[in-house]
C-alpha positions as CSV (number, residue, x, y, z in Angstrom):
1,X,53.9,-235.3,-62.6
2,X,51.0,-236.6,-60.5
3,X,51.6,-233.8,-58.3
4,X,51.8,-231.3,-60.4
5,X,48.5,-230.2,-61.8
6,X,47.9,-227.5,-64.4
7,X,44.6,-227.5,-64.9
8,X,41.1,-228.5,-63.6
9,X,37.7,-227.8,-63.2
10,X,35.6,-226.8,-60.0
11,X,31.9,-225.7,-59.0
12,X,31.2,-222.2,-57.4
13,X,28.1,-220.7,-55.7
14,X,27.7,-217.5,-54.3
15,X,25.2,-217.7,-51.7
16,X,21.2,-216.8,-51.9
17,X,20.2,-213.8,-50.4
18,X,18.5,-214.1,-47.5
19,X,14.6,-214.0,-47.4
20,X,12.4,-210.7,-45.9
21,X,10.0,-210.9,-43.3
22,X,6.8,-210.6,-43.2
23,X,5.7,-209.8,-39.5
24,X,3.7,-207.4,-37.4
25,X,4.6,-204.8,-34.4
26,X,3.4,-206.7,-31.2
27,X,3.3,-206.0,-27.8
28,X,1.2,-205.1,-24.8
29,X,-1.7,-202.8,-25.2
30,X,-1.0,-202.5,-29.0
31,X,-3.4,-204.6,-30.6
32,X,-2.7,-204.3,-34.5
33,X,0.5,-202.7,-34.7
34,X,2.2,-201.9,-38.3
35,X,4.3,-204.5,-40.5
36,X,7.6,-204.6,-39.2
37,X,9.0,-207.1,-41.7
38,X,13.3,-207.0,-41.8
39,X,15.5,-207.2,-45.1
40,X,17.1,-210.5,-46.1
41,X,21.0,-210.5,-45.6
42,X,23.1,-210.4,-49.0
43,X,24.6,-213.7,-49.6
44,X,28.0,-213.9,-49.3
45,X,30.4,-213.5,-52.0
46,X,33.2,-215.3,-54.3
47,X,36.5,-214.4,-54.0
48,X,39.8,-215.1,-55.8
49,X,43.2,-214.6,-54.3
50,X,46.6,-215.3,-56.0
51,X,48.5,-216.9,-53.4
52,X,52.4,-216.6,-53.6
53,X,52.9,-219.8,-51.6
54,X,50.8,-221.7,-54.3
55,X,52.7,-223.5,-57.4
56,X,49.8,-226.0,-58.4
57,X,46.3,-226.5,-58.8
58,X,46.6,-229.9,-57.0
59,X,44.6,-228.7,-54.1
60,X,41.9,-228.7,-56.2
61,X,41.6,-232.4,-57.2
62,X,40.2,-232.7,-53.1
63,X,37.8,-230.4,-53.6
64,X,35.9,-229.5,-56.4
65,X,32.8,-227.7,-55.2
66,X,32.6,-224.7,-53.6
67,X,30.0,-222.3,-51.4
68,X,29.5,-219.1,-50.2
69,X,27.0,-218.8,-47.1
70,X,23.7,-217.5,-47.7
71,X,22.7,-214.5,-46.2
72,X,20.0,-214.5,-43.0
73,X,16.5,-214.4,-43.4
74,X,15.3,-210.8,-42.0
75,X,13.1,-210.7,-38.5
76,X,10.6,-208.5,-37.0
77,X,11.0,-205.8,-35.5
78,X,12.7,-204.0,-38.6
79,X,16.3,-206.2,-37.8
80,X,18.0,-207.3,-41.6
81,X,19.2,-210.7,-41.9
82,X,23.0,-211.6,-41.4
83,X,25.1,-211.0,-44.7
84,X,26.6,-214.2,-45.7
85,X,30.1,-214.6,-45.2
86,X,32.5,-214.2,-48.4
87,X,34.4,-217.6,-49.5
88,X,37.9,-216.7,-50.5
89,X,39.4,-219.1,-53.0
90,X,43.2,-219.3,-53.2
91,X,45.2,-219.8,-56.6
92,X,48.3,-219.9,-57.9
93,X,50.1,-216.7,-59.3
94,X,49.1,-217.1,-63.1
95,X,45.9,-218.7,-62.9
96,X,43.3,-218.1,-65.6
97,X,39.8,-218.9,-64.9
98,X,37.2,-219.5,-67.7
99,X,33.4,-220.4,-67.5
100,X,33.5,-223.8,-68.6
101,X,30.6,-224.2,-70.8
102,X,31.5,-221.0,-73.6
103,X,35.8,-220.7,-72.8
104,X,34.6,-217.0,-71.4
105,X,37.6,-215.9,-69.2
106,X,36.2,-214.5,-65.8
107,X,39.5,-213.4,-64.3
108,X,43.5,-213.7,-64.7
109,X,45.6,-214.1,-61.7
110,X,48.3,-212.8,-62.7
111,X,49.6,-209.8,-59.6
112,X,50.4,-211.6,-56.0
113,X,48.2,-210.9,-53.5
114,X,45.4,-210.0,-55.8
115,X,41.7,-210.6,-54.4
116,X,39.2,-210.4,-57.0
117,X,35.5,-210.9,-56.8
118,X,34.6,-213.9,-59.4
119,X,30.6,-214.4,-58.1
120,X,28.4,-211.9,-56.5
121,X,26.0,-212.7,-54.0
122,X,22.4,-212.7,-54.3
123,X,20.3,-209.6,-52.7
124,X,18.0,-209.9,-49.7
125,X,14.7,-209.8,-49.8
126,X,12.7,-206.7,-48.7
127,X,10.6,-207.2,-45.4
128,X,7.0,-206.5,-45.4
129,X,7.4,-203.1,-44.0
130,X,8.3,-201.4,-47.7
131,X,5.5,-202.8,-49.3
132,X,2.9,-200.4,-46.5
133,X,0.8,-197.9,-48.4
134,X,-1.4,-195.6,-47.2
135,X,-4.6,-198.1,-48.9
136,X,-2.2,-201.2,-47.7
137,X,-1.7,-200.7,-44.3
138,X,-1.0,-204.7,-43.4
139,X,0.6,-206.4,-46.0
140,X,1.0,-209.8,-45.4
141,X,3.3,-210.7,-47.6
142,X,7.8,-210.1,-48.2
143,X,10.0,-210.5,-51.0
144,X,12.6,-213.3,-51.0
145,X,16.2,-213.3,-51.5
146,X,17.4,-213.5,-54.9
147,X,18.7,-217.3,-55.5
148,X,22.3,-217.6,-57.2
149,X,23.6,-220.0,-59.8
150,X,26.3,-223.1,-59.8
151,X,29.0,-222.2,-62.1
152,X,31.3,-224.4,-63.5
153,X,34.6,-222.8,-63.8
154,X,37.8,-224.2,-65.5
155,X,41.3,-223.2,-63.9
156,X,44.2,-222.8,-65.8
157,X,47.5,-222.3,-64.5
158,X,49.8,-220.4,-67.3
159,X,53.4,-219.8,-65.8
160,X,54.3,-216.0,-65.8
161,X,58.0,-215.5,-66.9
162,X,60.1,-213.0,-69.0
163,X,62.1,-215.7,-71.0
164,X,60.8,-219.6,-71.7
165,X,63.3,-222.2,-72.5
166,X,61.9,-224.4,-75.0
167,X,63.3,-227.4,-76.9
168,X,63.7,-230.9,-77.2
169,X,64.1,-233.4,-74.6
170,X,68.2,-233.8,-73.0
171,X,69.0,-230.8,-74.7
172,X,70.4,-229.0,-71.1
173,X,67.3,-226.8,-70.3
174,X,67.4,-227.5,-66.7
175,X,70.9,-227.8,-66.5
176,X,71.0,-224.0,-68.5
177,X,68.7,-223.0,-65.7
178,X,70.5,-224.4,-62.8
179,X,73.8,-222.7,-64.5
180,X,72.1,-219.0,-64.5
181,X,69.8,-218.9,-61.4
182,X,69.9,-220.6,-57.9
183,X,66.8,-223.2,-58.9
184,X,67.6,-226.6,-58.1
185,X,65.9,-228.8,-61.0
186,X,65.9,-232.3,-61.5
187,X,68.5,-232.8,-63.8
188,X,69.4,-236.3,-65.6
189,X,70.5,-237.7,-68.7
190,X,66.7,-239.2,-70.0
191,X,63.8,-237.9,-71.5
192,X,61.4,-236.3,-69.7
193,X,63.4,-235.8,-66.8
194,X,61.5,-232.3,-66.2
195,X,57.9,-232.9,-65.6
196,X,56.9,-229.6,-64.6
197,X,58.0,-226.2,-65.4
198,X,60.8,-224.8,-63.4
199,X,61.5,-221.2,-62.4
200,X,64.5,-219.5,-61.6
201,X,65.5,-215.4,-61.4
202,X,68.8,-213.8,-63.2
203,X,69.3,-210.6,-61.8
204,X,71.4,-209.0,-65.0
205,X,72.2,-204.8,-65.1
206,X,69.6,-204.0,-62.6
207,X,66.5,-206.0,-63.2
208,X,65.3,-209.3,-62.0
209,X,64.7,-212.0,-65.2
210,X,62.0,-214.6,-64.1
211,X,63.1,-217.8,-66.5
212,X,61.2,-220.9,-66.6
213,X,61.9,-224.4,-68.2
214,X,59.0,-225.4,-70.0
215,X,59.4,-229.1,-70.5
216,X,58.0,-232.0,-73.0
217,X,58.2,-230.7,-76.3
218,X,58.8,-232.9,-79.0
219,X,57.1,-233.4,-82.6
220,X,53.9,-233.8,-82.2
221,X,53.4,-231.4,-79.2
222,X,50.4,-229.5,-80.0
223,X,48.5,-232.6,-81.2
224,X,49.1,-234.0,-77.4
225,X,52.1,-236.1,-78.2
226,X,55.0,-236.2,-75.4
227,X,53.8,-233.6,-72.1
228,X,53.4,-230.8,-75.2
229,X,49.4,-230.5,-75.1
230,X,50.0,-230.6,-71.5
231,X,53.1,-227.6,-70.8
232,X,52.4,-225.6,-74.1
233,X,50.3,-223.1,-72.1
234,X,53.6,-222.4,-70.1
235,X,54.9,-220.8,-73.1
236,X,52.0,-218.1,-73.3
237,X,52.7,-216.2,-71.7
238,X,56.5,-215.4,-72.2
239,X,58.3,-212.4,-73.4
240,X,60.9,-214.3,-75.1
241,X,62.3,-217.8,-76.0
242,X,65.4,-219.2,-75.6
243,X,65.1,-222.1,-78.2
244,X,68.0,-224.5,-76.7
245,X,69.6,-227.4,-79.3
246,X,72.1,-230.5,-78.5
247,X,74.5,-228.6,-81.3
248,X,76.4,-231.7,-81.5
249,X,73.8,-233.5,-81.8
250,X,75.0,-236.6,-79.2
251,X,71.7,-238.3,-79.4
252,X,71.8,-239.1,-83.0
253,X,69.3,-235.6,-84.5
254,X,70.1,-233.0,-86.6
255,X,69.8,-229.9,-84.1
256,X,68.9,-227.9,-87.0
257,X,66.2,-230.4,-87.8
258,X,65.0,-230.2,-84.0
259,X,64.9,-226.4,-84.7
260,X,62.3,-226.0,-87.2
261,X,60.3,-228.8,-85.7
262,X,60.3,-227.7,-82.2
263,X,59.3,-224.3,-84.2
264,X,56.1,-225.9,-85.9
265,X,54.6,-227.1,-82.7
266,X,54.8,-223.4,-81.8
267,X,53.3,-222.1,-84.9
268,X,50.6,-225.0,-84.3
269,X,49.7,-223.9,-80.7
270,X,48.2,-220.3,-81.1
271,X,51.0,-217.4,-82.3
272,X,53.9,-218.5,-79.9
273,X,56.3,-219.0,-83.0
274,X,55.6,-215.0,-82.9
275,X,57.5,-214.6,-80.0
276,X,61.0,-213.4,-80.3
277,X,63.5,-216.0,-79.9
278,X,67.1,-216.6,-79.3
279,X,69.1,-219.5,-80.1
280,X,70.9,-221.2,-77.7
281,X,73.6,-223.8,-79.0
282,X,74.5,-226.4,-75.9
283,X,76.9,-229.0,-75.3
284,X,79.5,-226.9,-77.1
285,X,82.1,-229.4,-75.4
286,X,81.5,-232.5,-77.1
287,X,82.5,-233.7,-80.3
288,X,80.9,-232.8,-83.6
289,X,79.5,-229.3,-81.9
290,X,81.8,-226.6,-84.3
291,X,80.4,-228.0,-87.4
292,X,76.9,-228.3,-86.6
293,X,77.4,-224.5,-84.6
294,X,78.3,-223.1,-88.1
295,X,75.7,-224.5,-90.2
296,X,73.0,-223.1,-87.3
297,X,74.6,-219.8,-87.9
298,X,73.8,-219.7,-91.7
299,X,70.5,-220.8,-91.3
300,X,69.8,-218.2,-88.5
301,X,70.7,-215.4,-90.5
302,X,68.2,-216.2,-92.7
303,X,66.0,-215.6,-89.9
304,X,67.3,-213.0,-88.3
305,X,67.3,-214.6,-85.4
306,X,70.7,-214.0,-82.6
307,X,72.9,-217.0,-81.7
308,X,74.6,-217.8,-78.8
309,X,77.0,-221.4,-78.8
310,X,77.3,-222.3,-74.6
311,X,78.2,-225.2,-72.7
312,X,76.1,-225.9,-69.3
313,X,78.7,-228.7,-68.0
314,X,81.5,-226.0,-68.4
315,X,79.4,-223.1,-67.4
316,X,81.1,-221.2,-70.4
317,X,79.0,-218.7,-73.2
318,X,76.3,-217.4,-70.6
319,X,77.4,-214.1,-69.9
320,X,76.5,-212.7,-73.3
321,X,73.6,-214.6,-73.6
322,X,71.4,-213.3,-70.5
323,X,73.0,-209.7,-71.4
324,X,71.7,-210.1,-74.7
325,X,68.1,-211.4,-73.2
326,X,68.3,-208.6,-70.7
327,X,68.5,-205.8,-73.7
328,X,65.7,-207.8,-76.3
329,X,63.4,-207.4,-72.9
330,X,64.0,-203.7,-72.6
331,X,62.3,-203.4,-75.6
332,X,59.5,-206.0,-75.7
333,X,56.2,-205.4,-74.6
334,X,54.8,-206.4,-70.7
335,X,53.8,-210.3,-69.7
336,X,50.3,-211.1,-71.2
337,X,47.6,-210.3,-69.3
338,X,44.7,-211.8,-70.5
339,X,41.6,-209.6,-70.3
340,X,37.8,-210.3,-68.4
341,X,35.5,-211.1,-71.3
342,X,32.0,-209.7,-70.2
343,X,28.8,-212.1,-69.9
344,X,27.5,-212.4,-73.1
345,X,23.7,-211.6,-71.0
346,X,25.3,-210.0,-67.6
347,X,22.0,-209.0,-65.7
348,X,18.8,-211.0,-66.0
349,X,15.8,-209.5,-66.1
350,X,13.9,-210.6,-63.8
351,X,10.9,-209.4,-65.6
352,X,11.8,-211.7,-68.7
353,X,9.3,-214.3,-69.6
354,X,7.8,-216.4,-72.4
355,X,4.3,-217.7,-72.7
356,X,3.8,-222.2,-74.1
357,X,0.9,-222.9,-74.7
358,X,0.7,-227.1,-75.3
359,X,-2.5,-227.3,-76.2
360,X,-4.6,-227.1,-73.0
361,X,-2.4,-225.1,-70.4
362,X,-0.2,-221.5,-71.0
363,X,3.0,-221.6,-69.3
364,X,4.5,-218.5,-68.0
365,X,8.5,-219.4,-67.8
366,X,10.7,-216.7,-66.6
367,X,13.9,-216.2,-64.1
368,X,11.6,-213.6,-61.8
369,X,8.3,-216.0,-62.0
370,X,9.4,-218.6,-59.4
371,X,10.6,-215.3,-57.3
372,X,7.7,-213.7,-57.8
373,X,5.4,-216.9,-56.5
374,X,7.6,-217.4,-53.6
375,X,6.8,-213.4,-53.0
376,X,2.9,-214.4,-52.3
377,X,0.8,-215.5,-49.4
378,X,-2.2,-217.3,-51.6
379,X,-4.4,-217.3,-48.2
380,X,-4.6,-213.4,-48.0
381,X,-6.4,-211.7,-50.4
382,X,-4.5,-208.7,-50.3
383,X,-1.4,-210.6,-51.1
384,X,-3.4,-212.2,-54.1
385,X,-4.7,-208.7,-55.4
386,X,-0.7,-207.8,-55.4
387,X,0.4,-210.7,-57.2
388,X,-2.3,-210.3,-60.3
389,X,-1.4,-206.4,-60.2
390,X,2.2,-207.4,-60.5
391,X,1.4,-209.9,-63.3
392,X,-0.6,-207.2,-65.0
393,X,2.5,-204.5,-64.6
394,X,4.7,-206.9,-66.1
395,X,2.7,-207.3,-68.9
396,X,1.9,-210.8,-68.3
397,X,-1.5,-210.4,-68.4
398,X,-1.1,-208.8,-71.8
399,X,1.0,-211.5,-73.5
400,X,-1.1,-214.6,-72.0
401,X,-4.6,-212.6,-73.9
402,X,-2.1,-212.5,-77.3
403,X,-1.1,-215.7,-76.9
404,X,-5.0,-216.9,-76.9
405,X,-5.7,-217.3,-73.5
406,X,-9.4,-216.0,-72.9
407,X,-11.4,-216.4,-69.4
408,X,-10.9,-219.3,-67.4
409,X,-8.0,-220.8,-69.6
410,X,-5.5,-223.0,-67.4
411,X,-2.5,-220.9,-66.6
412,X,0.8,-222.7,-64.7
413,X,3.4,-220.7,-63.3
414,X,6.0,-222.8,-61.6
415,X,4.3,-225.5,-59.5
416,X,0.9,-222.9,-58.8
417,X,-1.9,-223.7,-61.5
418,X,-4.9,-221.1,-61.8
419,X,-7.5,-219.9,-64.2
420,X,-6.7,-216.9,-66.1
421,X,-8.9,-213.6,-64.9
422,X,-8.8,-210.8,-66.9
């Protein structure tokens, strides 16, 4: 189990955008040529891709943090930064990522060889040249690149299979599995022997049947008892379940008992008790298995659920059961897909601000004010006539008079304190 790993959480940052330039045409004989400020480069980008070769998230446990590169800073003479080279993330086939903090899922993993972009990198900053205007003919100032966020991402891998194989302990699951496909699982006669979910393919009339033994459930699954809390989320996403029972009960349980427990973990871990099920009566060649195969027939009739009596150490009964399986998945709908939630805010403003006032100083707190200082030269003065023109534009000018600022109140915006000027 230690090298299997299901689940885990990382840090991802696309990169900054680079920064523009704010430089001047020089050479020979031209004394006070124009701004020729470059762009920023775009920051690179986050990337997903669902790697066939991948099985676990163990990889992951290494490294925890990852970073795009930041785009270039632009340069005179007109030339744009470098765009930041993309950071491509593998996964595993299946993998569901959420944003940690709210459960939001950003992507699902679910088509080999997918690439998906999870975190967009942050725009460049214009050069000085796009801010020249006929009455602003040197202006000595550029915009920066627009600075990107760390999210913190949980990773969940949810095996994708048609049919799920669910049940208690020693019941044959892996033994079922190694009877109808080529996988090789560990197979033994103690508990717990499967630690991780196994996959195999039945090709029946035609189509390929993905089948995975999803191991460790026992009472108290969905409460975290056993490996249930842990392999639950196997079962998700599954078309249908083949509910396997010792029907002769060699270990001392009632398999009809083991039934409707394994059957109320399901019901307690989201609607997987919804899923359509089979039954699937093993060890059909020891003693005691023809009277306990009988009672599981009256009681699945009640449910309207099919049975099927096998024996995996005599290879006998599986025939009809996968042809059975094969026509309940004709008619059942597609593996779940689980769908991108939007952001519940997508695209800050970058206009958005509040005014504080403590008591002595009004603070202006926004996402664009620390962009918008970073945007100024303080020692030109055409630069400073820019920045109060801005201020005024975006109506901070307006909201700091409602608030009760009046001439020469202390304003603080960022780390840059000033007195307000109407």
């Amino acid at each position: 189990m230690a090298n299997f790993v299901d689940q885990v959480r990382i840090t991802a940052k696309a990169g900054n955008g680079g920064n523009g330039s704010a430089s001047f045409h020089r050479e020979k004989y031209v004394q006070n040529g124009g701004p020729d400020g470059g762009d920023g480069g775009k920051g690179g980008n986050v990337l997903l891709y669902a790697d066939v070769n991948m099985h676990t998230l163990l990889d992951f446990r290494f490294r925890s943090k990852y970073t795009a590169e930041n785009g270039g800073d632009g340069m005179s003479g007109l030339r744009s930064g470098k765009k930041g080279e993309d950071l491509v993330i593998k996964v595993p086939v299946g993998t569901v990522v959420r944003e940690a903090e709210t459960g939001r899922i950003m992507a699902d993993m679910d088509q080999a060889g997918e690439t998906r972009v999870l975190l967009h990198g942050g725009r460049g900053g214009w050069g000085n040249s796009h801010f020249a205007t006929p009455t602003r003919q040197a202006p000595n100032f550029a915009k920066p690149g627009t600075k990107t966020e760390i999210h913190t991402l949980r990773l969940e891998l949810k095996t994708i299979a048609d049919v799920g194989l669910v049940g208690y302990p020693n019941v044959g699951k892996s033994s079922i599995l190694s009877v109808v496909t080529s996988a090789k699982p560990k197979v033994g006669n103690y508990h717990f022997t499967t630690l991780t979910p196994n996959l195999g393919i039945v090709r029946q009339y035609g189509q390929d049947i993905v089948l995975a033994d999803i191991p460790g459930l026992i009472e108290g699954a969905a409460e975290g008892a056993g490996l249930g809390h842990d392999f639950l989320r196997h079962v998700e996403r599954t078309r249908l379940l083949m509910h396997v029972v010792d029907i002769s009960g060699s270990e001392g349980r009632d398999p009809l008992e083991d039934l409707d427990q394994i059957n109320t973990e399901l019901e307690h871990y989201g609607t997987l008790a919804e899923k359509p099920q089979i039954i699937v009566c093993n060890k059909m060649d020891l003693p005691g298995a023809e009277e306990n195969l009988a009672r599981m027939k009256a009681l699945a009739a009640g449910m309207d659920v099919p049975v099927f009596a096998v024996s995996a150490a005599t290879h006998q009964g599986f025939d009809a059961l996968m042809a059975e399986a094969a026509r309940m998945l004709e008619t059942l709908p597609p593996i779940l897909h689980y769908q991108e939630e939007e952001a519940p805010d997508p695209e800050r403003k970058e206009d958005d601000f509040r005014v504080i006032f403590d008591g002595a100083t009004y603070f202006v707190e926004g996402p664009g004010m620390e962009r918008l200082l970073d945007s100024v030269n303080f020692d030109d003065l055409e630069s400073l006539n820019w920045f109060h023109r801005t201020l005024r534009k975006q109506g901070v000018i307006d909201a700091l008079r409602e608030a009760g600022a009046a001439e020469g109140a202390t304003v603080r915006i960022g780390e840059m304190e000033f007195d307000f000027v109407e």
